[in-house]
Structure formats: C-alpha cells, structure tokens
PDB file with SEQRES, HELIX, SHEET and CRYST1 records, atoms N, CA, C and O in Angstrom:
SEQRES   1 A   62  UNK UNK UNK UNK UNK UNK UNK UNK UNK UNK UNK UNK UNK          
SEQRES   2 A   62  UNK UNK UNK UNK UNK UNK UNK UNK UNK UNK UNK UNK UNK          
SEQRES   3 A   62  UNK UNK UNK UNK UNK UNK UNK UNK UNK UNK UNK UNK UNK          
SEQRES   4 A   62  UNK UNK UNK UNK UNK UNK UNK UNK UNK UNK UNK UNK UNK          
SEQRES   5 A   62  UNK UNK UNK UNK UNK UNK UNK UNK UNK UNK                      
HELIX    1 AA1 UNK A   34  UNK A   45  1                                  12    
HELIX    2 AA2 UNK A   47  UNK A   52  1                                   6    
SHEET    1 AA1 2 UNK A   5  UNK A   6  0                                        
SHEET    2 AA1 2 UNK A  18  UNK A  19 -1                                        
CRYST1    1.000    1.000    1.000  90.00  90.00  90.00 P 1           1          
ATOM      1  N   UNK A   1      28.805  -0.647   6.136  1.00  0.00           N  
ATOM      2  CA  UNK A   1      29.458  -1.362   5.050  1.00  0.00           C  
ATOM      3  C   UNK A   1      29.582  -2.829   5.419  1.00  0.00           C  
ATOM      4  O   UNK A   1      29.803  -3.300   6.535  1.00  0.00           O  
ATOM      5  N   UNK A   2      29.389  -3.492   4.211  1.00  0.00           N  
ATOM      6  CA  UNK A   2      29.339  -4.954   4.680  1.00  0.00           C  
ATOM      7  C   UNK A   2      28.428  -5.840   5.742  1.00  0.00           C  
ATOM      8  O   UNK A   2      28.770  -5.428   6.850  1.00  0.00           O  
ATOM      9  N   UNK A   3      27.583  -6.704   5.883  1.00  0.00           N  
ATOM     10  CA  UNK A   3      26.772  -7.329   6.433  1.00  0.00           C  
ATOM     11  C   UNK A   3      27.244  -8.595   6.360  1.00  0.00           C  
ATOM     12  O   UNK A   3      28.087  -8.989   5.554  1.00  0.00           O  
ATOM     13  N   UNK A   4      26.465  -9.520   7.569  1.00  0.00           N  
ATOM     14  CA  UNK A   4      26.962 -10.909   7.784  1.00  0.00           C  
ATOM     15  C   UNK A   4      25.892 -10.933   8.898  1.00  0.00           C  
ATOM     16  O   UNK A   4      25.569 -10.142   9.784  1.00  0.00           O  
ATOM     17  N   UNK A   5      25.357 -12.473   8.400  1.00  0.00           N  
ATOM     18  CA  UNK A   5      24.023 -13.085   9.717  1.00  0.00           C  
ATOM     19  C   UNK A   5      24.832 -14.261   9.854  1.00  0.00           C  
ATOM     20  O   UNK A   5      25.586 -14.859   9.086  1.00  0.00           O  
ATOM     21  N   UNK A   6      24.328 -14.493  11.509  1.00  0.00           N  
ATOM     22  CA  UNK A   6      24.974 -15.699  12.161  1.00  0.00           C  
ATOM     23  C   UNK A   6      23.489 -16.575  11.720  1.00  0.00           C  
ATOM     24  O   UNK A   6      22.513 -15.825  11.757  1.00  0.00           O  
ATOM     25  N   UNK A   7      23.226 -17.725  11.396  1.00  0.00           N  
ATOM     26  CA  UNK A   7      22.683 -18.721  11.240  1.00  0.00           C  
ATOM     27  C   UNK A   7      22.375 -20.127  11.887  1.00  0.00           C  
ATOM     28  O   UNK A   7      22.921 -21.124  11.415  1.00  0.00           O  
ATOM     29  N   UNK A   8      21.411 -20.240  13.085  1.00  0.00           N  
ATOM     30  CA  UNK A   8      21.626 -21.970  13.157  1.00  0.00           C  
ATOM     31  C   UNK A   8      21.807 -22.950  12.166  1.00  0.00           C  
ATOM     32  O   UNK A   8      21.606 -22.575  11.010  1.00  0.00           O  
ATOM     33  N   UNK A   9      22.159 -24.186  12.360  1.00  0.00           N  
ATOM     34  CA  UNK A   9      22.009 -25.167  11.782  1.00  0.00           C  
ATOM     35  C   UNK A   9      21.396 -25.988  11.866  1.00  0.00           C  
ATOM     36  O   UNK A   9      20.809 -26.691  11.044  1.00  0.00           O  
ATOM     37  N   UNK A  10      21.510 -25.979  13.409  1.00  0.00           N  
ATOM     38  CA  UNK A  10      20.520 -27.479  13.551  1.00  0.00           C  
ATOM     39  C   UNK A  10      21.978 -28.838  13.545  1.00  0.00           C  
ATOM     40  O   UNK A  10      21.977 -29.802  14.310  1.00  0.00           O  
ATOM     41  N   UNK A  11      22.796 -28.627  12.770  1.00  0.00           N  
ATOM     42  CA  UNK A  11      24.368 -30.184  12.741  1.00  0.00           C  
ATOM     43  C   UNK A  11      25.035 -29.580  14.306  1.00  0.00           C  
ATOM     44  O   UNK A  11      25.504 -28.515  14.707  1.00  0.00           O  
ATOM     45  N   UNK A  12      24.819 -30.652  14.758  1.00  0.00           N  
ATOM     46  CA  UNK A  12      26.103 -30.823  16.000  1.00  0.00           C  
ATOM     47  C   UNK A  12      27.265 -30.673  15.636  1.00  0.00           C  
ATOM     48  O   UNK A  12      27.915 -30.309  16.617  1.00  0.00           O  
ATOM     49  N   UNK A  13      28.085 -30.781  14.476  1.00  0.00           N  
ATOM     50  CA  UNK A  13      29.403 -30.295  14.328  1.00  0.00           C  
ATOM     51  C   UNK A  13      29.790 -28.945  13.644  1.00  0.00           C  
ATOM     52  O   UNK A  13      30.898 -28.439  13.466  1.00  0.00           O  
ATOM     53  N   UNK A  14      28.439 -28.484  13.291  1.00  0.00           N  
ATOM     54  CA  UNK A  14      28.475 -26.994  12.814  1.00  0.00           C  
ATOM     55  C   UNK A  14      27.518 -26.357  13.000  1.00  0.00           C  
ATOM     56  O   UNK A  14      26.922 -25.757  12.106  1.00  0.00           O  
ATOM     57  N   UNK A  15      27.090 -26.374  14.576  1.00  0.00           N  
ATOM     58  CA  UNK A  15      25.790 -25.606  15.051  1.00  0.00           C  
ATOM     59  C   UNK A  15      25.391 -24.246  13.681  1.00  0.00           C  
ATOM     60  O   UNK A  15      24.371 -24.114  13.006  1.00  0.00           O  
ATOM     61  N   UNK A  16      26.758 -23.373  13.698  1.00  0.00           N  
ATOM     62  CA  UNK A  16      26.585 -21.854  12.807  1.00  0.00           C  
ATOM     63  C   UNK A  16      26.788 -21.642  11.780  1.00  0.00           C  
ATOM     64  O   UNK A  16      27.521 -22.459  11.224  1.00  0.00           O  
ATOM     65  N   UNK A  17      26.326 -20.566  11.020  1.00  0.00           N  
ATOM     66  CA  UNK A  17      27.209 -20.295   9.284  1.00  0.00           C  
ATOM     67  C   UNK A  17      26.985 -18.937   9.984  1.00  0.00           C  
ATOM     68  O   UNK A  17      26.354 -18.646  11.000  1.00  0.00           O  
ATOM     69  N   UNK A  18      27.817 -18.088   8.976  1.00  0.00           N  
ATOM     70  CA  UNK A  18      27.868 -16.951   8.692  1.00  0.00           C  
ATOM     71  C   UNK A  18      27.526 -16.817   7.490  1.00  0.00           C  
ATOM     72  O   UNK A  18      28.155 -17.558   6.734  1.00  0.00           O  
ATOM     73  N   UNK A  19      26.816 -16.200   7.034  1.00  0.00           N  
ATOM     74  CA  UNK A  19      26.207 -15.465   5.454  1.00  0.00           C  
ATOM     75  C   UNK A  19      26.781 -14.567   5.250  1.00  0.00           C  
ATOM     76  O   UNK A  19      26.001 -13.659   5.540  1.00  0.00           O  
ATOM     77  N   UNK A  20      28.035 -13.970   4.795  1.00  0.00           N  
ATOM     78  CA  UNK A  20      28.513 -13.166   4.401  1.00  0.00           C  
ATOM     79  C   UNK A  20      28.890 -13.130   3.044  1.00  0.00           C  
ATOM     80  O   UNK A  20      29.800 -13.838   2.612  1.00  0.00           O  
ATOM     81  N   UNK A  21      28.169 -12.257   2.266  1.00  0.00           N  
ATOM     82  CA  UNK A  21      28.173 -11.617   0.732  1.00  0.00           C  
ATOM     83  C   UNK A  21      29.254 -10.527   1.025  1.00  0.00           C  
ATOM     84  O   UNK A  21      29.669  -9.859   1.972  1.00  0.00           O  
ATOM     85  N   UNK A  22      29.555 -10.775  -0.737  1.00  0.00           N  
ATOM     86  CA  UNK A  22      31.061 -10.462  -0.631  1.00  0.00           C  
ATOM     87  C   UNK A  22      30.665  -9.095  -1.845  1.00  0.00           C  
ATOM     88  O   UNK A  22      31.381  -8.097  -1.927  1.00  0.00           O  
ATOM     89  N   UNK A  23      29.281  -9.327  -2.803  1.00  0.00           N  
ATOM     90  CA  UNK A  23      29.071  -8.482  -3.846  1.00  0.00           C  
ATOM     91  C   UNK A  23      27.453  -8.498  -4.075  1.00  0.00           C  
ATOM     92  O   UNK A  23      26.729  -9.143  -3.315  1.00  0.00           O  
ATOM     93  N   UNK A  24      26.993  -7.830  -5.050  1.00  0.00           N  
ATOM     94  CA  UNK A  24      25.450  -8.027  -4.882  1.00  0.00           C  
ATOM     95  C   UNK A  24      25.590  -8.012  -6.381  1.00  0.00           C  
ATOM     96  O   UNK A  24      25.112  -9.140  -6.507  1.00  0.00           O  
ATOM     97  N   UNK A  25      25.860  -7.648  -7.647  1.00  0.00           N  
ATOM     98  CA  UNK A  25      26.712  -8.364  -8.742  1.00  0.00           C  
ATOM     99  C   UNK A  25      28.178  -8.568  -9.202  1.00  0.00           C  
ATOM    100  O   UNK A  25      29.097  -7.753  -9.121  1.00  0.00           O  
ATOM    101  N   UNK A  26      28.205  -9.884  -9.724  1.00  0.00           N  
ATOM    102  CA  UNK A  26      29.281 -10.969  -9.766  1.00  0.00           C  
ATOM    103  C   UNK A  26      30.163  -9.553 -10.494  1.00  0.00           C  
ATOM    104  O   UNK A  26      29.760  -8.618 -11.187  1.00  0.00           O  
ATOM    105  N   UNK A  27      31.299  -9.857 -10.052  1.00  0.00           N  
ATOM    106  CA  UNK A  27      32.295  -8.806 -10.586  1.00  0.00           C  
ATOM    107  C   UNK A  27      33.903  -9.097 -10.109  1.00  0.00           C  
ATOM    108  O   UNK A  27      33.934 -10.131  -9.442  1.00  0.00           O  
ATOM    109  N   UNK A  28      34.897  -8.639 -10.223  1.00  0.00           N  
ATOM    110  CA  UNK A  28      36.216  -8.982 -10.360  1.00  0.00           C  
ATOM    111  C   UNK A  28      36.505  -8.346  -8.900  1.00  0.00           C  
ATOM    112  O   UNK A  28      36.332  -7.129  -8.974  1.00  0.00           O  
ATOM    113  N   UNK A  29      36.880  -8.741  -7.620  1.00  0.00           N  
ATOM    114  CA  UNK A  29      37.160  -8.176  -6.382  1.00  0.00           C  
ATOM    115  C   UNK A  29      39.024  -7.759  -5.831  1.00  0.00           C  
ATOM    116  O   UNK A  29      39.508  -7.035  -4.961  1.00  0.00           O  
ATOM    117  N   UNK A  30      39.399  -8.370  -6.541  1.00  0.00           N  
ATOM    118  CA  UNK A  30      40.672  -8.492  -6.863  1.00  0.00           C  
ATOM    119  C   UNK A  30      41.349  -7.399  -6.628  1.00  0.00           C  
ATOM    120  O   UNK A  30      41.451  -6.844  -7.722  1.00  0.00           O  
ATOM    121  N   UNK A  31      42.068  -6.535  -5.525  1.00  0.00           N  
ATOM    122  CA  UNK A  31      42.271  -5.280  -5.474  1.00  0.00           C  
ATOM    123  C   UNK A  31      41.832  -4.582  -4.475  1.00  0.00           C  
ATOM    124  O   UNK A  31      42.581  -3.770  -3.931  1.00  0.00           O  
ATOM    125  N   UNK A  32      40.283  -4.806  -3.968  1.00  0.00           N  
ATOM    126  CA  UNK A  32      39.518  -3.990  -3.491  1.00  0.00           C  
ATOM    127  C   UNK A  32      39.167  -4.368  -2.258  1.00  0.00           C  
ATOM    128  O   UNK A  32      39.142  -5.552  -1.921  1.00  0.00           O  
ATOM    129  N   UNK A  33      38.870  -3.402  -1.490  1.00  0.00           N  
ATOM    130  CA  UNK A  33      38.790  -3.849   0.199  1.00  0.00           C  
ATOM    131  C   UNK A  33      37.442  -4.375   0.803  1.00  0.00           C  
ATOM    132  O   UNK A  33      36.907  -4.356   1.911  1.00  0.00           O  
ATOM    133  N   UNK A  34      37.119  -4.894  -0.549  1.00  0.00           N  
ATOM    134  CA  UNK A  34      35.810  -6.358  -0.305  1.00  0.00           C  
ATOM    135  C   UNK A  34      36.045  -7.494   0.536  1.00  0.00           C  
ATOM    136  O   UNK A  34      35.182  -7.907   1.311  1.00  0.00           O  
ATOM    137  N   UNK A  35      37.124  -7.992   0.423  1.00  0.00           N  
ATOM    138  CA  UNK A  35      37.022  -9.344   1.265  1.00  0.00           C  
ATOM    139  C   UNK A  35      37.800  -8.636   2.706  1.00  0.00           C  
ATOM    140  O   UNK A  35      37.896  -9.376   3.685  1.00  0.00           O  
ATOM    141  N   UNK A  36      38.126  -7.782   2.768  1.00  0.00           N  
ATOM    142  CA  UNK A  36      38.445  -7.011   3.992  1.00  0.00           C  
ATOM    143  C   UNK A  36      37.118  -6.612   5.155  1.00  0.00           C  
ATOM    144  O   UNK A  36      37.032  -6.948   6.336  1.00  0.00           O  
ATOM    145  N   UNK A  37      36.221  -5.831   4.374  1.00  0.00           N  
ATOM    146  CA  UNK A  37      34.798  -5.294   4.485  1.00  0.00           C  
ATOM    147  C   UNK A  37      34.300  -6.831   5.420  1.00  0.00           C  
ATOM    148  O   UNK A  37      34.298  -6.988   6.641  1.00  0.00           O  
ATOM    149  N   UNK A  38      33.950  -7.706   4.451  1.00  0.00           N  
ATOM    150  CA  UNK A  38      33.148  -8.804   4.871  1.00  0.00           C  
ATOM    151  C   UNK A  38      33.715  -9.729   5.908  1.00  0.00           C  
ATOM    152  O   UNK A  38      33.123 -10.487   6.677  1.00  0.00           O  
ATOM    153  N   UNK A  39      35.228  -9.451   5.727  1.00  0.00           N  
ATOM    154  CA  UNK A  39      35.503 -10.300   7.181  1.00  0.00           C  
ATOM    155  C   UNK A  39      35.283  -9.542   8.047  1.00  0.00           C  
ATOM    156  O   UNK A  39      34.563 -10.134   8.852  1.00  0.00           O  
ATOM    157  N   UNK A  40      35.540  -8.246   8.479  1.00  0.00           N  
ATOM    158  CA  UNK A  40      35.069  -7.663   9.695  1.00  0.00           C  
ATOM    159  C   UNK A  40      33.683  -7.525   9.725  1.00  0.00           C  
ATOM    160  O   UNK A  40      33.089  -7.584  10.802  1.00  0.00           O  
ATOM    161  N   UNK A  41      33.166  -7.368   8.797  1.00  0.00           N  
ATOM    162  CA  UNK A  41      31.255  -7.398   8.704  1.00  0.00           C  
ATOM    163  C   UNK A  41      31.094  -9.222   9.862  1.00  0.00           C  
ATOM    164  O   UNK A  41      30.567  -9.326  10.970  1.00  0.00           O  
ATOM    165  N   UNK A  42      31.650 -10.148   9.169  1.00  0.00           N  
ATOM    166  CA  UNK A  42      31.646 -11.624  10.130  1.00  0.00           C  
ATOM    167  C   UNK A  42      32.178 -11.634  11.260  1.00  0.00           C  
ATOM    168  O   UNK A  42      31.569 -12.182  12.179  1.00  0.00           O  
ATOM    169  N   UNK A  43      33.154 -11.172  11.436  1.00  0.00           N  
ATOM    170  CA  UNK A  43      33.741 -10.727  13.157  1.00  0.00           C  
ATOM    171  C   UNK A  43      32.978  -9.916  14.164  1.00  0.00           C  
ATOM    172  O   UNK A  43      33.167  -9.924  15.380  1.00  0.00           O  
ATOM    173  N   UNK A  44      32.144  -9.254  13.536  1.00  0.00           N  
ATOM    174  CA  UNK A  44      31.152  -8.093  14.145  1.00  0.00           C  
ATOM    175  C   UNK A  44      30.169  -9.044  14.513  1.00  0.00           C  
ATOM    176  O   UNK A  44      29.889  -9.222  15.698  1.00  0.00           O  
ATOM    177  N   UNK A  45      29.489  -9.821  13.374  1.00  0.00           N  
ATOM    178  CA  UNK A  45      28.437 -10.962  13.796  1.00  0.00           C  
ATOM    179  C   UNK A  45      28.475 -11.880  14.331  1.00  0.00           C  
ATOM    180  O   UNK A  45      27.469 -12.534  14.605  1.00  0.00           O  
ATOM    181  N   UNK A  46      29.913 -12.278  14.709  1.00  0.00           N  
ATOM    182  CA  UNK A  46      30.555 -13.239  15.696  1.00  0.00           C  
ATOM    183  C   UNK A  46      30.356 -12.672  16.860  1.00  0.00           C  
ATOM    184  O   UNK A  46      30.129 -13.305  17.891  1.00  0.00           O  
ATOM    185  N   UNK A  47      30.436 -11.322  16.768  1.00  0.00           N  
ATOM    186  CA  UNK A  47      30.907 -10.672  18.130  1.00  0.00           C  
ATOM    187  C   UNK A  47      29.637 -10.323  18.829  1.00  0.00           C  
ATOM    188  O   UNK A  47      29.645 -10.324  20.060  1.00  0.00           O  
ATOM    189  N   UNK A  48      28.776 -10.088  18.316  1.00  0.00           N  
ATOM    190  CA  UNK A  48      27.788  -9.424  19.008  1.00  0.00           C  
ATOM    191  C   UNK A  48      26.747 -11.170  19.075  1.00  0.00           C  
ATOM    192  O   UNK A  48      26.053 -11.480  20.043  1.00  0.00           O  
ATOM    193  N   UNK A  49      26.877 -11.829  18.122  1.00  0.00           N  
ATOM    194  CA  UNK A  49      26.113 -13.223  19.006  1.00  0.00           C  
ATOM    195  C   UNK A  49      26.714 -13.734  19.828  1.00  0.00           C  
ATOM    196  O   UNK A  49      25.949 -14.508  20.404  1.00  0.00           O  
ATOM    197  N   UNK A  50      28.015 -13.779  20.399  1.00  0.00           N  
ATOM    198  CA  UNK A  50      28.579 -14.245  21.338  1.00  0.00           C  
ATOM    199  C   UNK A  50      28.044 -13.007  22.565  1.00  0.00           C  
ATOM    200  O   UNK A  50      28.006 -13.421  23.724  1.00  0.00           O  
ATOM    201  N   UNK A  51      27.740 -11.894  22.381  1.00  0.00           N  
ATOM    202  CA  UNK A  51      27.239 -11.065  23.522  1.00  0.00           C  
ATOM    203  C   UNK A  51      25.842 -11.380  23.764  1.00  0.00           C  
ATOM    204  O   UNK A  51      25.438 -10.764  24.751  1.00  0.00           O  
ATOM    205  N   UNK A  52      24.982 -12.093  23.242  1.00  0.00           N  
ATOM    206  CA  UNK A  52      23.849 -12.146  23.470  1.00  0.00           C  
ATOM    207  C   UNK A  52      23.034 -13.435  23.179  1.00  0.00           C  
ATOM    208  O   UNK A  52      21.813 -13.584  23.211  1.00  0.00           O  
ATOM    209  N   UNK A  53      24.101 -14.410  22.862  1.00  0.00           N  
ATOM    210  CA  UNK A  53      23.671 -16.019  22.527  1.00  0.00           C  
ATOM    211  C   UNK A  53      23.987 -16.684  23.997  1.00  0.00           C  
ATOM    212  O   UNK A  53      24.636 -16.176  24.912  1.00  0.00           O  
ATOM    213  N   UNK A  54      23.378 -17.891  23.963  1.00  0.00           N  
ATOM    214  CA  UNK A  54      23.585 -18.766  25.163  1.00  0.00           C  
ATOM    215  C   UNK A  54      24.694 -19.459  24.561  1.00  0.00           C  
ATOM    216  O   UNK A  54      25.505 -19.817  25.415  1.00  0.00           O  
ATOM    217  N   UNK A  55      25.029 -19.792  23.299  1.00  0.00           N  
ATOM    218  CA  UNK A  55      25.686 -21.096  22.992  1.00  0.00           C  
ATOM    219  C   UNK A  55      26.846 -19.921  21.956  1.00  0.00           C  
ATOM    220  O   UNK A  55      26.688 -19.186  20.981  1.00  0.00           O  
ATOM    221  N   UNK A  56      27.553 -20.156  22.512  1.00  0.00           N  
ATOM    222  CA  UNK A  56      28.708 -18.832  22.126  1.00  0.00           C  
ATOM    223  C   UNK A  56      29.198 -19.841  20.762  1.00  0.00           C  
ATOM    224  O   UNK A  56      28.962 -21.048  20.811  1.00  0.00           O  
ATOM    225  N   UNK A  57      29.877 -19.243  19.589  1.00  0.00           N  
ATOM    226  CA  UNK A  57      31.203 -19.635  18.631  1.00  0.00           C  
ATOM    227  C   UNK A  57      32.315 -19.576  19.119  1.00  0.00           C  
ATOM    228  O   UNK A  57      32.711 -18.456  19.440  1.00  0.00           O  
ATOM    229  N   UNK A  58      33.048 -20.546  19.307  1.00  0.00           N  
ATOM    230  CA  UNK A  58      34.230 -20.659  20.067  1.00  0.00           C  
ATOM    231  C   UNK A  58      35.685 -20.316  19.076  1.00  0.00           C  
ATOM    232  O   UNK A  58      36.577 -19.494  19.286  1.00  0.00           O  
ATOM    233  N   UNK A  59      35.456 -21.597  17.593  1.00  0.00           N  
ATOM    234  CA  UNK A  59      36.093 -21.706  16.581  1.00  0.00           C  
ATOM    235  C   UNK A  59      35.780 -21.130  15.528  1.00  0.00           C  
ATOM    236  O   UNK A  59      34.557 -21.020  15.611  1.00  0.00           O  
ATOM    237  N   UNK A  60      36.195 -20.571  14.328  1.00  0.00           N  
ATOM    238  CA  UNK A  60      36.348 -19.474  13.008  1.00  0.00           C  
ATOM    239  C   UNK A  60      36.684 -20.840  11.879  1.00  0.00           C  
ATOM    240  O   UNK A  60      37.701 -21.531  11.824  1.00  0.00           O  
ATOM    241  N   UNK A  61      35.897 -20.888  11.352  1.00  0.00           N  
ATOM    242  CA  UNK A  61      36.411 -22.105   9.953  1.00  0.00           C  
ATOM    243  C   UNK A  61      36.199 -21.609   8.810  1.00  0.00           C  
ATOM    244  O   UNK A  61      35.128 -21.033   8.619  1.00  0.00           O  
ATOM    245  N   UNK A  62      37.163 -21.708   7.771  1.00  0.00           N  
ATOM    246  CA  UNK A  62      37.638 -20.817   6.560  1.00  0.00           C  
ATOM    247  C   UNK A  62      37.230 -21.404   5.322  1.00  0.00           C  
ATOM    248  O   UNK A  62      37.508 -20.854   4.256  1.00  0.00           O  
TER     249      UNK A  62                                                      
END                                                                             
C-alpha cells in the first residue's frame, strides 16, 4: 500500500524529492487513511535510501 521514489535533483539545497501520490483519481481524501498510507510509504523511502545511498537525507521538509 502506498508508494514513494526518492529522486535526485541535481540543486545543492534540495539534493531529493520524494514522489509520493496520494490517489491515482482526483477524489475527496478527507477521512481516509490516505495521507497516513503515503507518509509512511515516504518514511520507508527515506529509510531504505538512507540504507543504501552514500549521501544520506538528514532533514524531512513539508
């Protein structure tokens, strides 16, 4: 459940993104343990490139 890719950038002040989709059609989330799903889907992809990247994510920006 839920997916999220870590991304270079290439910017020195924001080497990473996270791609985390929240729906696959636009719909009312309001209620539902969607934005729950996708933050741990991004914590997972935090977590496991920090196990296997040279250049770790230190900071989380919202």
């Amino acid at each position: 459940m839920g997916t999220s890719i870590i991304v270079e950038t290439g910017h020195h002040k924001h080497p990473f993104l996270a791609h985390t989709p929240t729906m696959r059609v636009p719909m009312i989330i309001a209620g539902t343990d969607i934005p729950y799903i996708a933050m741990w889907a991004m914590l997972l992809a935090v977590r496991h490139h920090n196990q296997h990247a040279r250049q770790k994510i230190k900071l989380l920006s919202f």
